[in-house]
C-alpha positions as CSV (number, residue, x, y, z in Angstrom):
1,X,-0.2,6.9,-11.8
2,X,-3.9,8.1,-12.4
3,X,-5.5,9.5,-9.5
4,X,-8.1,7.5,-7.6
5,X,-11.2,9.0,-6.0
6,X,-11.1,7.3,-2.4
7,X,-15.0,8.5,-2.0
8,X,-16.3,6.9,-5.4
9,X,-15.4,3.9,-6.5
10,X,-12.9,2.7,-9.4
11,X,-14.5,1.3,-12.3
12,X,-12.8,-2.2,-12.3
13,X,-12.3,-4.3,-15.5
14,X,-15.5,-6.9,-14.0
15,X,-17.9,-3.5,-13.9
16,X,-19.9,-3.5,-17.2
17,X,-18.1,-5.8,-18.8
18,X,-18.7,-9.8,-19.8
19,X,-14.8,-10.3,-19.5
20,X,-12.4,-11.2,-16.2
21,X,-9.6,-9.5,-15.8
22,X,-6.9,-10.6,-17.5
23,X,-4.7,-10.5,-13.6
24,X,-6.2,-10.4,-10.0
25,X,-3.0,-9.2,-9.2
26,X,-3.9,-5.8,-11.2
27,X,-7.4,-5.2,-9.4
28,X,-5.4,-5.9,-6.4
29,X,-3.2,-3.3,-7.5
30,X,-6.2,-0.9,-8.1
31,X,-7.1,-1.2,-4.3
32,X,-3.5,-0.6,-3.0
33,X,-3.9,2.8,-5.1
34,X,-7.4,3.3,-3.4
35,X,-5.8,2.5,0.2
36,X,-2.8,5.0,-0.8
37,X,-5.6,7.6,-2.1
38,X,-7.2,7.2,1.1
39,X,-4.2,7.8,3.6
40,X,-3.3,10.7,1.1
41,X,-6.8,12.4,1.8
42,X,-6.7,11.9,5.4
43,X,-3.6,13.8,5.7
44,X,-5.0,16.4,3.5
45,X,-7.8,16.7,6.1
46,X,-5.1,16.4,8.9
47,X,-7.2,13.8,10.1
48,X,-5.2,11.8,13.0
49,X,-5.9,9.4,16.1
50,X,-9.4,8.6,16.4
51,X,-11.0,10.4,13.2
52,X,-8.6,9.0,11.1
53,X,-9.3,5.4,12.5
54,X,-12.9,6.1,11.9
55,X,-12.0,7.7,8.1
56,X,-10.1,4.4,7.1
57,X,-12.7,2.4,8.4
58,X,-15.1,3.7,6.6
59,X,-13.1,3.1,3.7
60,X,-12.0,0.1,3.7
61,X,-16.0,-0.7,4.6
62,X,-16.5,0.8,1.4
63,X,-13.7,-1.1,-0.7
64,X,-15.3,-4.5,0.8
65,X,-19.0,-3.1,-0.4
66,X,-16.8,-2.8,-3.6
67,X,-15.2,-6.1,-3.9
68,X,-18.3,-8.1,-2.6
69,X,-20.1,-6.6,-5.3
70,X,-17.4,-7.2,-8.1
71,X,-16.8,-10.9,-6.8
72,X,-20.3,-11.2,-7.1
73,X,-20.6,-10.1,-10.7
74,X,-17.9,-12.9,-11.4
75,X,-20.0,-15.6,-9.7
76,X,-22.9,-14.5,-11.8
77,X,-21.1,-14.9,-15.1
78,X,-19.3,-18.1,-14.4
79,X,-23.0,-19.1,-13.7
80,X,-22.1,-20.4,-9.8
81,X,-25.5,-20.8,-7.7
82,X,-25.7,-21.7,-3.5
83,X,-23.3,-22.9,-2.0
84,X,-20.2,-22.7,-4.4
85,X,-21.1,-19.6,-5.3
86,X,-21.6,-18.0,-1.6
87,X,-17.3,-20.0,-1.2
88,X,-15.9,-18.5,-4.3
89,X,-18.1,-14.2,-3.5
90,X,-16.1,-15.3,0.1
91,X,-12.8,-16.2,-1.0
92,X,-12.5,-13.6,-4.1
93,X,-13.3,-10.9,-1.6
94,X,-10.8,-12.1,0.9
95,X,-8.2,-12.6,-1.6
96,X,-8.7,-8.7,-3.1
97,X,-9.2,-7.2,0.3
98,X,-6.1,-8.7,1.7
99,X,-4.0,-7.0,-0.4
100,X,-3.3,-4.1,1.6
């Protein structure tokens, strides 16, 4: 498995690209490895109790920051405006956040 910076963030298959992704269930898959990545660099730091709280919050702030943007990028190429378009950036980020 290829190693995953937890402080930048993976280039998906929606990044720079005009395609989808082929699965959701393999950019979900990208953020479990992110999560893991994270965990794994918090016990490098010997980060526990509070700091390590505030570490994976951060982090998982930054993996929404990522999906919003990514889900947003979809919405922008399947050419959704208002409304819809706010409903489907919501539910595509709910639906690759939750997969921790």
């Amino acid at each position: 498995m290829a190693a995953v910076s937890p402080t930048e963030p993976e280039r998906t298959c929606h990044e720079g690209s005009h395609r989808r992704c082929p699965d959701r269930a393999a950019h979900q898959h990208r953020l479990i490895r992110r999560q893991t990545a994270w965990e794994a660099q918090a016990t490098e730091k010997k980060l526990w109790g509070a700091a390590k709280s505030s570490f994976m919050k951060k982090c998982d702030k930054d993996a929404a920051e990522l999906a919003t943007r990514v889900c947003t990028d979809q919405a922008t190429e399947k050419k959704l405006a208002g409304a819809v378009k706010s409903i489907f950036v919501k539910k595509c980020v709910k639906d690759t956040t939750a997969a921790k």
